[in-house]
Structures are given as C-alpha cells and as structure tokens.
C-alpha positions as CSV (number, residue, x, y, z in Angstrom):
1,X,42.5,32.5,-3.7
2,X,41.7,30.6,-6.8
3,X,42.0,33.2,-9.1
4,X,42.2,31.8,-12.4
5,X,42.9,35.1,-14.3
6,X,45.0,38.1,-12.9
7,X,43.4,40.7,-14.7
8,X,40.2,41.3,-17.2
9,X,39.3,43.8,-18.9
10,X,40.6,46.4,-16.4
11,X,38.7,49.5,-16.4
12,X,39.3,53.1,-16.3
13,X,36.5,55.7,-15.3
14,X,37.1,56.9,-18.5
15,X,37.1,54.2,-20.3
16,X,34.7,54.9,-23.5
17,X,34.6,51.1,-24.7
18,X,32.3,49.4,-27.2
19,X,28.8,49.1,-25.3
20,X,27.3,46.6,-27.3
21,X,29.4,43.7,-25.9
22,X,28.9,41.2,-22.6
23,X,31.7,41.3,-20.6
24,X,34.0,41.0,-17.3
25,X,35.8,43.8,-15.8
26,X,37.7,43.2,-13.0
27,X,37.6,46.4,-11.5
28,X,39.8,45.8,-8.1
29,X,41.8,42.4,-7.8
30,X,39.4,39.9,-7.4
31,X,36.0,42.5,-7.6
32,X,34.4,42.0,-10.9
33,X,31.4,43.6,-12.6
34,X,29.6,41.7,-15.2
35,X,28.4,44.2,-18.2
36,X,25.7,43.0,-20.2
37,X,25.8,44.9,-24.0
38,X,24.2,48.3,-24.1
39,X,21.8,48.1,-20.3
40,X,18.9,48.9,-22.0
41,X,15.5,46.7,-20.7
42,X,16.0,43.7,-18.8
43,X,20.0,43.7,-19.7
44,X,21.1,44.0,-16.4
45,X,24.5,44.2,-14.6
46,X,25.8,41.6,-12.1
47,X,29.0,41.3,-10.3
48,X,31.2,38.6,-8.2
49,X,33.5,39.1,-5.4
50,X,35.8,36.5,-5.1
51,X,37.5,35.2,-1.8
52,X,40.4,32.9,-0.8
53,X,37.5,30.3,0.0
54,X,34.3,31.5,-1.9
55,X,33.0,33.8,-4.2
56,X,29.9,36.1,-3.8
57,X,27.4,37.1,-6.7
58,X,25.6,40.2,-7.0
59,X,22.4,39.8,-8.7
60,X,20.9,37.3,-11.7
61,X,20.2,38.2,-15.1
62,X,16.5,38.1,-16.9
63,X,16.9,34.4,-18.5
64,X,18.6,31.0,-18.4
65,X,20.5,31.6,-21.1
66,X,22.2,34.6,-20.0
67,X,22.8,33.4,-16.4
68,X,24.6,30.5,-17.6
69,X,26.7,32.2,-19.9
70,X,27.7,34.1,-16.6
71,X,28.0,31.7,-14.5
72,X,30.3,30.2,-17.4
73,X,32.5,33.6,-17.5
74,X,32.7,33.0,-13.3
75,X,33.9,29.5,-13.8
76,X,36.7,31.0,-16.0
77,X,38.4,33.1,-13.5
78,X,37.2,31.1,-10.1
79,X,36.7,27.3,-9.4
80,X,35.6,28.5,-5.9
81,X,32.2,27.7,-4.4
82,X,29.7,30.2,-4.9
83,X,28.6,31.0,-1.1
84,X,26.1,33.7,-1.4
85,X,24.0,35.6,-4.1
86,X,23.1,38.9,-3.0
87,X,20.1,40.5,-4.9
88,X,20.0,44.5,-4.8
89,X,16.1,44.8,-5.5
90,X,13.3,43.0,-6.9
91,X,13.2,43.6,-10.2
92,X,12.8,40.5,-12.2
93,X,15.6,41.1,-14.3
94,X,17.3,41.1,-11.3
95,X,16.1,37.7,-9.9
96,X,14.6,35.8,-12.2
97,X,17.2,33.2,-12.1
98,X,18.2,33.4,-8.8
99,X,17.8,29.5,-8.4
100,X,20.6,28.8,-11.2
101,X,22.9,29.4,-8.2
102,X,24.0,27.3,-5.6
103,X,23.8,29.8,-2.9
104,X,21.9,31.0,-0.3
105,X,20.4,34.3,-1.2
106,X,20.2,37.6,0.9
107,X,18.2,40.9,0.1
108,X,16.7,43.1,2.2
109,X,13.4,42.7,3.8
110,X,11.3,44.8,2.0
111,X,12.7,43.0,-1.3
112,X,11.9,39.4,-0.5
113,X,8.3,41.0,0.8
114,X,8.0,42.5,-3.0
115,X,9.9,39.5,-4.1
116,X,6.7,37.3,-3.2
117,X,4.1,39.8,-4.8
118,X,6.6,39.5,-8.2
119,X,5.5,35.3,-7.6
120,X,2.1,36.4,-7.8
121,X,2.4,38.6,-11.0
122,X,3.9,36.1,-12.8
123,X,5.5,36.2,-16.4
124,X,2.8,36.8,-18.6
125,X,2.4,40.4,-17.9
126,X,5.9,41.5,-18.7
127,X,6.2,39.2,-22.1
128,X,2.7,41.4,-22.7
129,X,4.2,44.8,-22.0
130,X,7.5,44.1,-23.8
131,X,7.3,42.5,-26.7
132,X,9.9,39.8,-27.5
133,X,11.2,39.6,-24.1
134,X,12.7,36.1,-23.4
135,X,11.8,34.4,-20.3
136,X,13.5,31.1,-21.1
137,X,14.2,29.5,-17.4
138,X,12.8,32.5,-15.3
139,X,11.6,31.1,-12.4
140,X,10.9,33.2,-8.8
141,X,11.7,32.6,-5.4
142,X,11.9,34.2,-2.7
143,X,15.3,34.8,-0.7
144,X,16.8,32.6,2.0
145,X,18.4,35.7,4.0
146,X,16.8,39.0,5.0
147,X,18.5,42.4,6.7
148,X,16.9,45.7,7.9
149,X,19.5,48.3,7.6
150,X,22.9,46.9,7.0
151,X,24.2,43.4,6.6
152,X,28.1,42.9,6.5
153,X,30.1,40.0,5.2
154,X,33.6,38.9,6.5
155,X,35.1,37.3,3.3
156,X,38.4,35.9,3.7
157,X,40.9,36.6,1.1
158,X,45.3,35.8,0.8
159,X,46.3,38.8,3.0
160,X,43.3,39.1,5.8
161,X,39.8,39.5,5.0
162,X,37.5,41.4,3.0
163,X,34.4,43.6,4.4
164,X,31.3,43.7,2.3
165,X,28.5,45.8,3.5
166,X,25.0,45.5,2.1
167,X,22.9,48.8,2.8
168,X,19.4,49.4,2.4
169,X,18.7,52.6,0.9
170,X,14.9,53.8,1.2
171,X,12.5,54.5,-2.2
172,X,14.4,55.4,-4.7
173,X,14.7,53.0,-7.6
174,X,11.8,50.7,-6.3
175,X,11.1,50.8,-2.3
176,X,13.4,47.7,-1.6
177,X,16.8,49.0,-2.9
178,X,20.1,48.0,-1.6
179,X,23.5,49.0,-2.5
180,X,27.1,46.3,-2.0
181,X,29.7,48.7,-0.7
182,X,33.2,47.8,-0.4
183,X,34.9,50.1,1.9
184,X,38.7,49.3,1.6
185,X,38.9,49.0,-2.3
186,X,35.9,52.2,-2.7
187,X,33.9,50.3,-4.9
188,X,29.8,50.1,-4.8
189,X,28.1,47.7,-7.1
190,X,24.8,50.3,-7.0
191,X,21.8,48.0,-8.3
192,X,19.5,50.1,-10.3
193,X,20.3,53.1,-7.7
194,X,22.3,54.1,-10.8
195,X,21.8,54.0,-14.2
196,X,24.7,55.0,-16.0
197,X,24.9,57.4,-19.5
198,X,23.8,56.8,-21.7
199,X,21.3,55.0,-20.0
200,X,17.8,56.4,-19.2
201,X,17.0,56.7,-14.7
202,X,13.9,54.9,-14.1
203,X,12.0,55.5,-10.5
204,X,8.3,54.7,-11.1
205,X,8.3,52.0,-9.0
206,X,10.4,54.0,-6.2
207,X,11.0,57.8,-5.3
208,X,12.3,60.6,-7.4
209,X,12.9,62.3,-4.3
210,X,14.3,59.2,-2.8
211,X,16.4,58.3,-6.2
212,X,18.2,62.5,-5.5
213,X,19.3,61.7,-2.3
214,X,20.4,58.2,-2.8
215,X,22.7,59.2,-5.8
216,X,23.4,62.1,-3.4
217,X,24.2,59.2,-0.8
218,X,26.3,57.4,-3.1
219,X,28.6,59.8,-4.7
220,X,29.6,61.3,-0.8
221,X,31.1,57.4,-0.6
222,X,34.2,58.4,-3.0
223,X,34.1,55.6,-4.0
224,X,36.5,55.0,-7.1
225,X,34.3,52.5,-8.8
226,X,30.2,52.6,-9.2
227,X,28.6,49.6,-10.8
228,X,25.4,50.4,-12.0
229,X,22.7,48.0,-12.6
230,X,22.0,49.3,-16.1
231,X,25.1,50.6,-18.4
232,X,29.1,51.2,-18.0
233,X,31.1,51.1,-15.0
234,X,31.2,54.9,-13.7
235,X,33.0,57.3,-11.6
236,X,31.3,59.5,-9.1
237,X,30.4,62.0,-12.2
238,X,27.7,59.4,-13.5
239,X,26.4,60.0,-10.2
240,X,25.7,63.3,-10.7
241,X,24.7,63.1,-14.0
242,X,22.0,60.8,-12.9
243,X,21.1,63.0,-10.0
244,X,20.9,65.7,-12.8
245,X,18.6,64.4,-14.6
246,X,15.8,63.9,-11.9
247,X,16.5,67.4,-10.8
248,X,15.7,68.4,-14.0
249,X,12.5,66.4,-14.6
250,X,11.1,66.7,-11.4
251,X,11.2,70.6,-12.5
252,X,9.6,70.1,-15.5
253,X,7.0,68.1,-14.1
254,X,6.0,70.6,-11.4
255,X,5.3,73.3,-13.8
256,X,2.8,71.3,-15.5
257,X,1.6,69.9,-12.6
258,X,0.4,73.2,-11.5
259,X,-1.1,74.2,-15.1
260,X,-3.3,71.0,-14.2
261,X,-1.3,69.3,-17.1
262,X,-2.4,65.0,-17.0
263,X,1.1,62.8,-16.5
264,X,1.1,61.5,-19.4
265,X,0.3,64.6,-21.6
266,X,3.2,66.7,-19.2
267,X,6.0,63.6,-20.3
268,X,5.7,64.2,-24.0
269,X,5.9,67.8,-23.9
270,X,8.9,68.0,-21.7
271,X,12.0,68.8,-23.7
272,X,15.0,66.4,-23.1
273,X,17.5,68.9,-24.2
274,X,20.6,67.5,-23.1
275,X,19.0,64.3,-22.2
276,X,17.5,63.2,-25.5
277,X,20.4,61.2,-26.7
278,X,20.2,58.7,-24.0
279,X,18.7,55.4,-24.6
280,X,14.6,54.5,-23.2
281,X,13.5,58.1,-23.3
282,X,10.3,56.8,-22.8
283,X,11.0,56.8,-19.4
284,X,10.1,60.0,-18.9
285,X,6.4,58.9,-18.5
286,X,7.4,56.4,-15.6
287,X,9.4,59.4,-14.1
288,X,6.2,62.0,-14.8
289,X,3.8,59.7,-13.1
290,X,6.0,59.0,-9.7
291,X,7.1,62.9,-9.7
292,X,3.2,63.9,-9.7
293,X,2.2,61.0,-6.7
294,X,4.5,63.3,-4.9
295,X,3.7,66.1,-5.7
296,X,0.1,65.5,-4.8
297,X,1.8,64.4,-1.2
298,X,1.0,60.7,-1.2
299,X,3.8,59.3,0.8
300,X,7.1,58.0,-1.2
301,X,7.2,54.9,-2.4
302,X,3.2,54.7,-2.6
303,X,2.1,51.7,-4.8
304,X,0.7,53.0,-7.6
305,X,-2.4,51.4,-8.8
306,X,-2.2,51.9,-12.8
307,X,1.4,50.8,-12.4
308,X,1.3,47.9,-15.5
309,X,-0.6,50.1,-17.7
310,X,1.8,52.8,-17.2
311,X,4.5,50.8,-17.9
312,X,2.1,49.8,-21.5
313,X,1.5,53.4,-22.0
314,X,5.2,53.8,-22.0
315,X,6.2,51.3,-24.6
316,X,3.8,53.0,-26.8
317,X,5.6,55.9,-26.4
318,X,8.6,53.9,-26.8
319,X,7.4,53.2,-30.8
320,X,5.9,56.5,-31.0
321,X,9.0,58.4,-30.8
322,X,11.0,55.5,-32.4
C-alpha cells in the first residue's frame, strides 16, 4: 500500500472534538472519513478506502473548491489511482462534483434514475432556496455503474484483500439510499442514512418509516465506526439517537394529524424538548410533511409535488426562529 501517513486524526466514539474544522480521520488503517466543519446544509461527509493498488471515494462535496481541497487531503496520505467513486444518494451535495474524479462512478439504480431528474432541475433552484450557497464547478452526471441490491468490491490490500459491500437500503433518507459497509474492520460510511448529533435528520425526500428501520438496520451491524453524511463520526448510540428523534416526531405529528392540524402549522407547534439544541431545526417541516404523506397512506417514498416550496417554506422557518 502507498500509505503516505500511518495515522490521522484517529478517532474515538467519544471523541468530543472541535466541529467547526475540515478534516481526515483515519478511522481503521487505511479507512478514512473526510469531516467537513459543523454538517450543517450542503457540508457533507466523504470518505476513501485505500488499497495496496487503488483507493476508493465515497461521495463528492457541493463545490469545486471543496472537492479539490479533498482530493488535495487524499493526495497527502495516497499517491494511488483513484479506481472508483461510489455515491450513497443523489443529493447534489453529494454529487455535484462527481466529474473532479478520475473514476468510474457506482450508485444504485434508483440513484443514477433520480441522478438524471437532478440534471433536469438544475442549479438555479437550490442557489434560490438557500441563499449564498456556492455552486462554483457543480456540474451533474449521471453514474457509470449501477447495482440493485448489493454490490461488493474485492480491494486488494498488504496482507490479502479487503471486502466492501455497497447496500441499497429502501426510502429512508431519499428513495435511492445506499450504505458502504466494511465487514471485517465494522465500519459503515452511512450517507445521509445518518445524521449525527448535533445534527438535525432530514427524510422529506425519503421515508420516516423507512429512515426507523434503516437506522434500526444499521445499528444491528455493530459496527464500531458510523460515518454519517452530515456531522461527527459516531458509535452505534448516534444511531439511536437518530432513530429517536423520528420516533418522537412521527408522534407528534400524528396527534395533529388527527386534530386536522395543516403540516406546516403542526411543525411549529411541535415542541423539540430535547431536540431543540441541534442544528437546522427547521427540519421539522420537511419531517412534518413526509410523516403526514404517510400517514394519509400514499405509498413511501411518494414524490411529493410541493417538494421545492417546502423546502422554501422551510428556510423561512429557518430565519424565523433564528
């Protein structure tokens, strides 16, 4: 292996560093997640696996600017080519830079299928929504590689090789998710399957049903490390956490839902208790609107029509509640 560095910012589950830093943590030898500051919108996690021959990427970041400065933090540690670039859903954050890597690029199908309606969308939208967001470079194209269920790599490493397993989960997050599982070293780079504390879950797009059992899913791994797409690297408690705080919004939501309560009015009244020290509370609306499609038994996952001006409504709320 060409492993420039032996270790990197090690990390502990507990580990209760400065959030509002981009950085490396090797988390196994030669498994790295790639933190970006405090996961808030469009400040995504990535990740690399590197091999005695190759090295594999897990997801791109929002902009040129911050995918070069990773690639440049993967070019510090490994001079190997980069072989594949594995993206866990659609989300543009997530993609939006996929072509800065020479690699061929693998999803699942239903993500290269909502991959192509993202092409169709385009950029202007999301600069609309979110004000200030920087697009420099974003560019998107659809993935060379595509898997139904499962997908495993056979990555060679000093002593043997290395089994990567790419699982597609169901709605949960969006409808396309996939999680990277690595069996022998129990780690799971999670995509937005998890968002870690104190980052706010998100499922609009997806299932909160879907999102319960997937964390549900995850955490019956053991796995030692979860990478989440959005905040720290987490232990299975994060998990739960997560999986918590659906439980406990779905709830909330219900009640209201049967008072004949509208979405939007039910999110704001809802109190976050426990919850309202976590970061893009204004979530809650995206959550409220996806808990009420299912509770009105339209089948999970269903596209939502109003979905952009939910996502609006939100970042009202968002300067609303400051």
């Amino acid at each position: 292996m060409r492993d420039k560095k032996n270790m990197r910012g090690k990390n502990e589950n507990n580990d209760k560093k400065d959030q509002k830093d981009t950085r490396v943590e090797e988390v196994r030898p030669g498994i790295y997640a790639y933190i970006q500051e405090d996961g808030g919108w469009f400040l995504d996690n990535a990740g690399f696996i590197v091999g005695e021959n190759d090295a594999i990427v897990i997801d791109s970041l929002s902009n040129a600017v911050k995918t070069n400065n990773f690639i440049n933090e993967i070019k510090k540690i490994t001079d190997n080519p980069l072989s594949f670039l594995i993206n866990t859903h659609h989300h543009t954050d997530h993609i939006w830079t996929n072509y800065l890597f020479s690699s061929k690029t693998i999803c699942s199908e239903r993500c290269r299928e909502e991959t192509l309606k993202e092409k169709d969308v385009g950029l202007d939208i999301y600069k609309k929504i979110f004000q200030g967001l920087d697009t420099t470079g974003a560019k998107i194209l659809p993935q060379d590689i595509t898997f139904d269920k499962e997908l495993r790599i056979h990555q060679e490493i000093s002593d043997g090789t290395r089994e990567i397993r790419l699982r597609y989960i169901g709605p949960a997050h969006t409808v396309d998710d996939a999680f990277v599982y690595l069996p022998e070293e129990k780690v799971v780079f999670c995509g937005d399957l998890l968002f870690s504390e104190p980052c706010t879950p998100f499922a609009l797009m997806g299932s909160i049903y879907g999102s319960i059992v997937a964390l549900d899913y995850l955490a019956n791994l053991n796995a030692d490390f979860y990478i989440p797409g959005h905040g720290p690297v987490a232990g299975k408690e994060s998990l739960y956490r997560a999986r918590d705080y659906f439980v406990y919004i779905r709830d909330e939501a219900y009640e209201r839902f049967k008072d004949g309560i509208d979405p939007y009015t039910a999110a704001k009244s809802i109190d976050l208790g426990e919850y309202s020290s976590w970061n893009e509370k204004e979530r809650v609306i995206g959550n409220v609107v996806r808990a009420y499609s299912e509770f009105k038994g339209e089948p999970i996952g269903a596209e939502l029509p109003d979905l952009f001006n939910v996502l609006a409504r939100m970042m009202d709320y968002r300067k609303e509640i400051g």
